[in-house]
Structure formats: structure tokens, C-alpha cells
DRENVEX-78054 format. One record per residue (C-alpha): residue in one letter; x, z, y. Coordinates in nm, 3 decimals. Each point is the difference from the previous one (the first is absolute). Layout:
N
  rogu       xx       zz       yy
     A        X        Z        Y
...
END
This chain:
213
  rogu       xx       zz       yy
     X   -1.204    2.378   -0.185
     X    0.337   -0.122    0.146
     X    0.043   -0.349    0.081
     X    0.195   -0.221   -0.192
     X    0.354   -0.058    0.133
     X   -0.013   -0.357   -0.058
     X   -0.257   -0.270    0.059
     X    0.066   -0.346   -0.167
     X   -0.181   -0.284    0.182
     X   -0.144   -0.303   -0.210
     X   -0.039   -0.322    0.198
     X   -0.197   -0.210   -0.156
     X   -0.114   -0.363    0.075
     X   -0.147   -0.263   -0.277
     X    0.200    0.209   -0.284
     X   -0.262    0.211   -0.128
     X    0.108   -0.126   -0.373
     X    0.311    0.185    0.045
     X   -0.118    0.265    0.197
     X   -0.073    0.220   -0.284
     X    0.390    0.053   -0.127
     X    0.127    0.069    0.332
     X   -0.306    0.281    0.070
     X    0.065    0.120   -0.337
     X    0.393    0.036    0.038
     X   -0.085    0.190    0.341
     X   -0.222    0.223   -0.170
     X    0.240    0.084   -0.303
     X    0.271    0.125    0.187
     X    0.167    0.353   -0.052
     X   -0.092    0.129    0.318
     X   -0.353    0.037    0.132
     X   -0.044   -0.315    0.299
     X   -0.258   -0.102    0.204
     X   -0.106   -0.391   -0.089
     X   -0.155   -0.223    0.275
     X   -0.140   -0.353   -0.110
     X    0.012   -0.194    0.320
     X   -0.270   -0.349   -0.073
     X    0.107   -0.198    0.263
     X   -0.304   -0.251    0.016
     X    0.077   -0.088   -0.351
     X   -0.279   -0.255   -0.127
     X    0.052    0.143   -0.365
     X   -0.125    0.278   -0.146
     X    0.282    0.245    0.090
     X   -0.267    0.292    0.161
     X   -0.143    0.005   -0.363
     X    0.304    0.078   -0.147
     X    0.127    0.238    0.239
     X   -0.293    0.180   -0.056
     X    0.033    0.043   -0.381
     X    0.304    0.264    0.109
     X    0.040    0.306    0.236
     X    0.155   -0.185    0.263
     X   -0.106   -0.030    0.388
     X   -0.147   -0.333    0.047
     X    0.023   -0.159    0.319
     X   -0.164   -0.327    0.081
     X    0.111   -0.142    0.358
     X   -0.025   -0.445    0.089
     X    0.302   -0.163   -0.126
     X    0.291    0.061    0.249
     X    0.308   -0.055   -0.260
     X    0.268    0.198   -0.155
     X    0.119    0.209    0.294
     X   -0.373    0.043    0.131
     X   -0.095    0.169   -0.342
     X    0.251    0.195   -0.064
     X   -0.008    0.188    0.398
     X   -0.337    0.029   -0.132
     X    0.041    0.171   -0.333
     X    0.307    0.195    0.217
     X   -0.259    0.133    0.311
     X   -0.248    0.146   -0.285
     X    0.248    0.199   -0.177
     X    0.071    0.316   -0.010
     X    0.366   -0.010   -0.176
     X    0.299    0.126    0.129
     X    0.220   -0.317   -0.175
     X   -0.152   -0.327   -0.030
     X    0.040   -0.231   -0.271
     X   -0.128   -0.357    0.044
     X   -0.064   -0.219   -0.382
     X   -0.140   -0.297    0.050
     X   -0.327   -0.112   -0.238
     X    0.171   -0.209   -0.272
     X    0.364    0.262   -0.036
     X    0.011    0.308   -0.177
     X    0.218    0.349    0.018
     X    0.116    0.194   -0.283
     X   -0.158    0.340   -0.074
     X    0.339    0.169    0.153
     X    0.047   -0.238    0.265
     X   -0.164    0.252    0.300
     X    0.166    0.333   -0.145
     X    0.359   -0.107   -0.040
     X   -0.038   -0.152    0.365
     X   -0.105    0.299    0.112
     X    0.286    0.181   -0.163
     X    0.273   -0.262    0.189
     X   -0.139    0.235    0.331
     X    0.086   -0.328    0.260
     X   -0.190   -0.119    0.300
     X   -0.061   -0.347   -0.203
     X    0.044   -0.029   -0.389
     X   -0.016   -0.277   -0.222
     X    0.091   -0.140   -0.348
     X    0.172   -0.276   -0.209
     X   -0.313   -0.274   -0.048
     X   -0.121   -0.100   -0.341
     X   -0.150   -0.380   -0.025
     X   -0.266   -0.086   -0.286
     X   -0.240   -0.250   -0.002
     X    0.217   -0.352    0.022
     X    0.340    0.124   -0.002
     X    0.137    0.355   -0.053
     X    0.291    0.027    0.230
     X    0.121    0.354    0.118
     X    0.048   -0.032    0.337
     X    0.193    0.293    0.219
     X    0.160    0.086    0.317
     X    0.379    0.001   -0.010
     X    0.057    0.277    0.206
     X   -0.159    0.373   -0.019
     X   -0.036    0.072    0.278
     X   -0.100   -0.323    0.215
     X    0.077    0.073    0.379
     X   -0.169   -0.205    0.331
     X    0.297   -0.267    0.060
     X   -0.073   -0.157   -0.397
     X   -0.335   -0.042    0.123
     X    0.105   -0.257    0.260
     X    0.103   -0.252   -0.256
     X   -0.266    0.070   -0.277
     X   -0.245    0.239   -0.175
     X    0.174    0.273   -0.183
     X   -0.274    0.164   -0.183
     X   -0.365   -0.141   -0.138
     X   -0.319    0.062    0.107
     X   -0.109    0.270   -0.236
     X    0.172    0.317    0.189
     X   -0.093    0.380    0.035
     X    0.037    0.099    0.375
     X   -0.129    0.264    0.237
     X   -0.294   -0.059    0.165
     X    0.177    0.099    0.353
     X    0.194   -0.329   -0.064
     X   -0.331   -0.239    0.047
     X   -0.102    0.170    0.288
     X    0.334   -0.005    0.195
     X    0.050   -0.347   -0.053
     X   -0.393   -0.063    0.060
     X   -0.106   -0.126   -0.317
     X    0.068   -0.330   -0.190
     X   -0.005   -0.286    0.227
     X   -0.332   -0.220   -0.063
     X    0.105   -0.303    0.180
     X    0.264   -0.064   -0.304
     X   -0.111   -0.242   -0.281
     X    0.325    0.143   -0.218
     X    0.290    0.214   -0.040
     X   -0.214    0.288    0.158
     X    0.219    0.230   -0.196
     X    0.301   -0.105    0.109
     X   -0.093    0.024    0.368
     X   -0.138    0.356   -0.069
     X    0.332    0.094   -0.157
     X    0.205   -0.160    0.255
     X   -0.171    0.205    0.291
     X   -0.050    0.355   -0.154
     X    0.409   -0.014   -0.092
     X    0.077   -0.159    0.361
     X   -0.173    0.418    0.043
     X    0.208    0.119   -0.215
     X   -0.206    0.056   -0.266
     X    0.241    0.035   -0.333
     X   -0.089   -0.157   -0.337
     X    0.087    0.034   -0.392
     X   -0.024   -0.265   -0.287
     X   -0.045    0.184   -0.314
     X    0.164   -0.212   -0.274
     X   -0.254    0.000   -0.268
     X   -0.259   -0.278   -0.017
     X   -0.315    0.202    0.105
     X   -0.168   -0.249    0.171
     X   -0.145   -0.315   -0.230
     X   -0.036   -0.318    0.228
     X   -0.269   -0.257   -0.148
     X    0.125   -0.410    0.004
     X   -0.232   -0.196    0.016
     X    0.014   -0.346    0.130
     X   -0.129   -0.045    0.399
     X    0.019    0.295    0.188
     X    0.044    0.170    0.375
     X    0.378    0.017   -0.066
     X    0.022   -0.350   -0.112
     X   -0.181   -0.072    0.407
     X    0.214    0.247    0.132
     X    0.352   -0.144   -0.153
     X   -0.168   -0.325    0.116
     X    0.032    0.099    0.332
     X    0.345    0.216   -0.016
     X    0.185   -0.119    0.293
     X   -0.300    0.039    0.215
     X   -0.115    0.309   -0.118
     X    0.395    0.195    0.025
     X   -0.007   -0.130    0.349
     X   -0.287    0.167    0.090
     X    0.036    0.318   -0.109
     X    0.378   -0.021    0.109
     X   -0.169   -0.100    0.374
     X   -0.188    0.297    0.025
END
């Protein structure tokens, strides 16, 4: 059988009540992918939910966002990656009509639901390296190529936020290319304390470090 062309990686740590509707949204799209649950020490039950679907589990010790999702990236066998964190979802077209934009990086307008239902989206289409200096440009729900982690040597685990950003800001310093597809195809959940909340916590810190390196 061929191998799927794209592999979406699940992170997942102490979410497993959400876990469900973003494995499900994976699994519903258009186009045949690949799913990898990545339980990153999570004391919940998120292995026993993984395993009610025909995803690859993979259970590693907790090593955080970036240290999951190289994980769930080194096991597959995907040509483009797509990283979804545990509590998001995609919607059933999201992977296809990325796949149809044909760039090195592609990503879509943003969806909120949960607490708020904001549509968040990058301003321009085609986001190039220098906008990266000054902030993020895209969010963290993007189809890639595979060839992109591994040139830029994967996300960077000593980061407690904004791993995305630095990610994006390195594989355009390349000159890796990316699209924003207009349409909301990617639904990001609100709800109340969360890594981003740390992570904007910690801005001015954070943009100077990946702007050091």
C-alpha cells in the first residue's frame, strides 16, 4: 500500500478529555493521513483513548511540547507534517486544500471556540523571513514538508513557548516559502489557562531568544 502523504502529529499532555475531537477531526479529513498520538507522560488516561482509534500511539516520559512533537515527527512516515495539538481541531478539508496551495509551508485563517470565537488571520499571504523578526505571522497549526524539520533540526526542546514561531522564523531565514489560505480551516479551542497564556507571559524573553539564535 502507498504511504500516506501526510502524517498529522497529536501532542498530547493532561488533555485526554479533548483528545477525542482533535483525533477525530484528523481522521475525517478528505485525504487519507497518517495520525500519531504522542502521550507525553500524561498522568490521565490519554493511551486509553488513543487506543479506541487507528492511530500510532507513542508513549515516551514527559519532555514538553517540542519534545513530543520531534517525537510524533521521527516515527512518521509522511512526506508533509501537520502538527494539532490535543485540545484543537481541523476541518475535514483542512489537509486537502493545503495540499492543493503546492508551498513549502501552508497554513490557514484560525477559528476560536470554546470562550471566545474570534477569527484570527495573517495579514499578509504570503508571510516572508524579515516579518518574522518582529512577530509570528502564522499559528501553530501548519502543513509543511517534512524536509523543513530536518533542515532546521527539529523543534527546539529547550523552549517553554512560541516553539512555532521559532520554527517558522528559521525554516524562512532557508528560504522556505509559505501560504495562508483565507478560509477558517483550522478551529482553535479557548479555554481559560493555557501554554500560550505562559508563553505571552514571557514575550519579551522568549522573541529575544529566538531572535539571538
Amino acid at each position: 500500500m502507498e504511504s500516506p502523504k501526510v502524517s498529522i502529529i497529536i501532542p498530547c499532555y493532561n488533555q485526554a478529555h479533548w483528545l477525542s475531537d482533535a483525533i477525530e477531526s484528523a481522521l475525517a479529513q478528505t485525504v487519507k493521513c497518517e495520525v500519531i498520538v504522542v502521550n507525553d507522560g500524561s498522568p490521565d488516561n490519554t493511551s486509553e483513548i488513543a487506543r479506541k482509534y487507528p492511530v500510532i500511539l507513542i508513549e515516551k516520559e514527559n519532555g514538553g511540547l517540542s519534545s513530543a512533537r520531534n517525537a510524533g515527527i521521527k516515527a512518521s512516515t509522511g512526506e508533509y507534517i501537520l502538527t494539532l495539538d490535543s485540545d484543537d481541531k481541523i476541518l475535514p478539508e483542512f489537509i486537502e486544500k493545503c495540499l492543493e496551495a503546492n508551498d513549502d509551508i501552508v497554513s490557514t485563517a484560525q477559528q476560536e471556540f470554546g470562550d471566545s470565537n474570534n477569527l484570527w488571520n495573517s495579514q499578509p499571504e504570503h508571510p516572508v523571513h524579515e516579518m518574522f523578526k518582529y512577530n509570528n505571522q502564522i499559528n501553530c497549526c501548519a502543513l509543511y514538508k517534512k524536509k523543513i524539520w530536518e533542515d532546521i533540526g527539529g523543534y527546539d526542546e529547550t523552549m517553554t513557548g512560541y516553539e512555532d514561531w521559532d520554527a517558522w522564523y528559521r525554516a524562512t531565514k532557508l528560504g522556505y516559502t509559505i501560504t495562508v489560505i483565507r478560509e477558517p480551516l483550522f478551529l482553535y479551542r479557548k479555554h481559560g489557562h493555557s501554554m500560550v497564556s505562559d508563553a505571552i507571559s514571557k514575550h519579551e524573553e522568549l522573541k529575544q531568544y529566538i531572535m539571538n539564535k
